[in-house]
C-alpha positions in Angstrom: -9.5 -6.2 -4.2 -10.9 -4.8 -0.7 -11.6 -7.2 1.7 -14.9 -7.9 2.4 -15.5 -5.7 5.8 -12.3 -3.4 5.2 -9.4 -1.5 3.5 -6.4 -3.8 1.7 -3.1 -2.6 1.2 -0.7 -3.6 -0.7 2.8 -2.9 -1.2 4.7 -4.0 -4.0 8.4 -4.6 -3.8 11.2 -6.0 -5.5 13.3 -8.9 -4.1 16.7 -7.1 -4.8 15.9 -3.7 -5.1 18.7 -0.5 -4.9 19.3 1.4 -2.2 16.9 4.0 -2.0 14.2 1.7 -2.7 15.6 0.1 0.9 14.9 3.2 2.7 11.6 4.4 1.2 10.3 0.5 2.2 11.2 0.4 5.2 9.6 4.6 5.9 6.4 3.4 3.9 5.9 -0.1 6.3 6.9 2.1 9.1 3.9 4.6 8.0 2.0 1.5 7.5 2.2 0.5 11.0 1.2 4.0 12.3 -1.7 3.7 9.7 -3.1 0.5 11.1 -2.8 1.5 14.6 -5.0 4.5 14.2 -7.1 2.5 12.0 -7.7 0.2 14.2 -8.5 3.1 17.1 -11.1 3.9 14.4 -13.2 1.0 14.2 -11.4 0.5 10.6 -10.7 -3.1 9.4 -6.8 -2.5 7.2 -5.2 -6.0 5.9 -1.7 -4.9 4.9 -0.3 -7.4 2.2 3.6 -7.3 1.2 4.2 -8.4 -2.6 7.8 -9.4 -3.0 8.8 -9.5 -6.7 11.5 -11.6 -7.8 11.5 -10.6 -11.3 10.0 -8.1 -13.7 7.8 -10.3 -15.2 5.3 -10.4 -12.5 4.1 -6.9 -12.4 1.8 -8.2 -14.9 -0.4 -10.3 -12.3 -0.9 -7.2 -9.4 -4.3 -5.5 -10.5 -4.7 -1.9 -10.0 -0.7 -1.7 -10.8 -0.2 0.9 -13.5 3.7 2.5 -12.8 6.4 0.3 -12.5 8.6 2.3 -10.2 8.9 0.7 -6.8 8.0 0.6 -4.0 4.3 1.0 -4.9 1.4 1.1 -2.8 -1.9 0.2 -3.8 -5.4 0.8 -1.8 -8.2 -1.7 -2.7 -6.6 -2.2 -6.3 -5.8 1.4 -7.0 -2.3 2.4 -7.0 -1.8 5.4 -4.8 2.0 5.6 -5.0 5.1 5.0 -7.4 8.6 4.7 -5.7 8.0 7.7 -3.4 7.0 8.4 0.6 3.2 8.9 1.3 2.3 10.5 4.1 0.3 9.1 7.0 -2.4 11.8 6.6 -2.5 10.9 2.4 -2.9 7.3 3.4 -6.0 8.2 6.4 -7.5 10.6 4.1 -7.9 8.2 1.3 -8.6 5.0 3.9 -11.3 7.0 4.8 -12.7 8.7 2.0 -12.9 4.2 0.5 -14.6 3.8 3.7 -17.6 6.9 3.6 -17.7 5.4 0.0 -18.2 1.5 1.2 -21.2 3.0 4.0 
């Protein structure tokens, strides 16, 4: 769910998760950090939430999540990735396209 004002992230991980899921984590938060910062420059309000999964089980209770492949990224409920590397402009393009929607 958005936040009242803004955008919300969230990206879904697991606790223990292989190796390649390692490095696209840590590309998408580092995306995720260039994607705030221009946000911000923007005048648009982004609340990044990380879900750490310890098990399975618990996909079950993230809304919007629809593939279980991990890392996944959701915008205000939707799930815009599935275990692969968005890029910044995806991410600003859709950030933006939720905003013109929200007025």
């Amino acid at each position: 769910m958005a936040t009242d004002h803004g955008i919300k992230i969230q990206l879904v991980y697991l606790k223990e998760p292989c190796t390649a899921c390692v490095i696209i984590g840590d590309a998408i938060k580092e995306i995720l950090d260039k994607v705030q910062k221009e946000c911000s420059y923007e005048g648009i309000e982004v609340d990044i939430e990380m879900l750490e999964l310890e098990d399975l089980k618990q996909v079950r209770f993230i809304e919007g999540l629809e593939v279980e492949k991990f890392p996944a990224l959701l915008i205000n409920g939707e799930q815009i990735t599935a275990g692969n590397i968005p890029s910044k402009k995806q991410l600003m393009t859709t950030i933006k396209s939720i905003k013109s929607l929200k007025g």
